[in-house]
N, C-alpha and C positions, 0 to 999 in steps of 0.2 A: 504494500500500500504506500505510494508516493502523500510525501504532505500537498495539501494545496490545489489537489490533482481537480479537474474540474468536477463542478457535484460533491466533492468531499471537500467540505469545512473543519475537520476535525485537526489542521495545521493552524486553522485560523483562531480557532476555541481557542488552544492550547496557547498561542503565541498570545492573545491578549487577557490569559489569567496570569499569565507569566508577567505581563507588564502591570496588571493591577497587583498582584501579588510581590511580586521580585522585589524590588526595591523599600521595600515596606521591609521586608524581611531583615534585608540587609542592613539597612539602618537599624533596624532593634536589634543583631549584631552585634552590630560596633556598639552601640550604648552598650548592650552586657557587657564588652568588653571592657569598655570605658569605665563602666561601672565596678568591675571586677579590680582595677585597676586605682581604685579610692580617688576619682574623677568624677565626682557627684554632680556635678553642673552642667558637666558635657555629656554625658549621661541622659540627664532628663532632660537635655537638649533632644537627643538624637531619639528619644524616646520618644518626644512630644511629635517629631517632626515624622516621624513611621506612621504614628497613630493618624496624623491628619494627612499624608501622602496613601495610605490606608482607606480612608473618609473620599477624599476626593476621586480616587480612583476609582473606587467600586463603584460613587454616583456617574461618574463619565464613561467609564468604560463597560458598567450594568446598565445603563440607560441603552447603548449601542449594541449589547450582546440581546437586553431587550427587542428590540427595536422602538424601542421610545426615542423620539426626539426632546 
């Protein structure tokens, strides 16, 4: 099964849970780590910034997987 292949969306799904999801991840990441690290500030920096990269994503990019405008 090629991704993308015509008629098959299942490259498409995948690629933009991966961009709602991925980077959300990763910043909560580095916060653990930062936080691991007795970096308390930068920490609930990179925490605060997952959770709302998290928020935005799902409404912009669930809106489109929707098909809601």
């Amino acid at each position: 099964m090629m991704f993308l292949e015509i008629g098959n969306l299942n490259g498409l799904i995948i690629l933009l849970i991966v961009i709602m999801v991925g980077p959300a991840a990763l910043l909560a990441i580095i916060g653990g780590i930062l936080s691991y690290n007795k970096k308390r500030k930068a920490a609930k920096v990179f925490f605060i910034l997952a959770v709302l990269y998290l928020i935005v994503s799902l409404g912009i990019c669930g809106a489109l997987m929707s098909g809601g405008y």
